[in-house]
Phi, psi and omega in degrees: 000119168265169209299148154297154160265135166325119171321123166301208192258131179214148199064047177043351183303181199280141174267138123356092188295118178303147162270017183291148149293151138245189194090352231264346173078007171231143180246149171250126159312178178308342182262325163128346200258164202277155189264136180291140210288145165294158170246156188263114194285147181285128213283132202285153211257145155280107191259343162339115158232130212249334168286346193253208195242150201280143197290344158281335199275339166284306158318294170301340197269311179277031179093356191271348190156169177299205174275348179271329167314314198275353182255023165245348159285357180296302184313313219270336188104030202230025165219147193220119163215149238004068195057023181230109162322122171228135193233021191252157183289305215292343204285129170243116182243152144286093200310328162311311212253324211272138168288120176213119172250154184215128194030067175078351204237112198307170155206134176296110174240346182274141209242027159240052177264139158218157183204109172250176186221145173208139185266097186283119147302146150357124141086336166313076203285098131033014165239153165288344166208148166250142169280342164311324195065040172276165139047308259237207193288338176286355187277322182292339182278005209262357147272018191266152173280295204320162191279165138196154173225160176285149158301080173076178212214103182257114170311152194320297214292301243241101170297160139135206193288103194263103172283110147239139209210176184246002230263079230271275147027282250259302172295002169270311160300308194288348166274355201258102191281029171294283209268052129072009176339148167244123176287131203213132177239118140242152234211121173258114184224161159326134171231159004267183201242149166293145168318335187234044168270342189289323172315294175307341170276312150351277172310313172109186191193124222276113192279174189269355179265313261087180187282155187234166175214178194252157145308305184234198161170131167201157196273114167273283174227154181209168192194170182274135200101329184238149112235168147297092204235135179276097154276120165235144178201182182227008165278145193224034186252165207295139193036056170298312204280338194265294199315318188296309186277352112346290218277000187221017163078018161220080184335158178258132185293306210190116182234194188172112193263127185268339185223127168253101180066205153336316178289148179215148195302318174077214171245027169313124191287156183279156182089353186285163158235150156211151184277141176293155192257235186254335186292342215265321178334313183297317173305310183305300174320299188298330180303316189254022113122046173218000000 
């Protein structure tokens, strides 16, 4: 907004000699105080690459809608690559190197990306091959071509929901407890349970690695002898969840983990894979902050 201008000189008197110096490189406002440099909006990046494949038909290709859906959101202003709004139809990217959000929201475009969810059975070890000749999670895999590695780790004893992906950057965040994903446990222990137990797993409770704390906790169900209990935290270090509740007297029976972020376990059967679907994929991208 700019300053108003000062009335000129009228009725011939004498103007008024300024006390401004000159030379002084400031001018004053209505307040007496020097006016703040304009700011200069940021020069916008040209993301065209004239070698690459045009952004609706790559939209579209990944699920977002058809090909006509996507060129009225490219219109409309609701796709963004690498943080540069774009609104032109005519636009050719790289699906490898270029970065693309829609309404705020990653979207995968390179499409030797892969992202399964797997219900790891009982007794299953968390690797792709054991030297032991237990088990393990790569005995499930042997018709996929792709490298894939797992998200974390559930140990033998513990079932239930495995993120594997070929996906390196996404699976590093999401194990990494800075961007905090939350982890959802349900855990069958010894009843009855104390009343301020939840509270003490909150607060935390000091394991021989340092202290751990729960996000959350809450009692699903009890009976006598048992209960069910929801644990969620975001933390991934081993067998945490057993350790904790071990350490406040009530060992875990059974656990089963249901939810990683946004993915959830469902009624997927165990030892099944399925693939995610582009919404939950995004959800995962929006959880670890990319």
């Amino acid at each position: 907004m700019s300053t108003p201008r000062r009335p000129g000189n009228q009725g011939g008197r004498p103007a008024k000699k300024s006390n401004h110096r000159k030379g002084s490189g400031t001018s004053a406002n209505r307040g007496g105080a020097p006016r703040p440099p304009k700011r200069q909006a940021p020069e916008p990046v040209d993301v065209h690459d004239p070698d690459g494949v045009r952004l609706q038909k790559l939209l579209a290709a990944a699920g977002v809608g058809s090909r006509r859906v996507c060129e009225n959101l490219i219109s409309e202003g609701r796709v963004s690559v690498d943080d540069q709004v774009v609104t032109e139809l005519g636009v050719r990217i790289d699906p490898l190197k270029q970065v693309v959000h829609v309404d705020g929201e990653r979207v995968v475009l390179d499409e030797s990306r892969v992202y399964l969810a797997f219900n790891k059975p009982l007794g299953v070890v968390s690797t792709m091959n054991d030297d032991l000749g237990r088990e393990s999670v790569g005995d499930y895999l042997t018709q996929r071509k792709e490298r894939l590695f797992h998200v974390g780790r559930l140990d033998a004893d513990t079932e239930g929901l495995l993120l594997l992906t070929n996906d390196g950057e996404l699976a590093n965040r999401l194990q990494h407890p800075r961007y905090g994903v939350p982890k959802k446990y349900l855990a069958v222990i010894p009843a009855p349970l104390p009343r301020g137990l939840g509270k003490e797993l909150r607060d935390g409770i000091e394991l021989e690695d340092g202290v751990a704390r729960v996000d959350s906790f809450k009692v699903v169900d009890s009976r006598p002898g048992w209960a069910m209990v929801e644990v969620v935290l975001h933390e991934g270090r081993n067998r945490i969840v057993r350790r904790m509740l071990e350490a406040v007297g009530h060992p875990v029976e059974s656990l089963v983990r249901t939810d990683v972020g946004p993915v959830r376990l469902g009624d997927l059967r165990p030892g099944k894979l399925r693939p995610l679907s582009s919404s939950e994929v995004a959800a995962l991208y929006k959880a670890a902050g990319l």
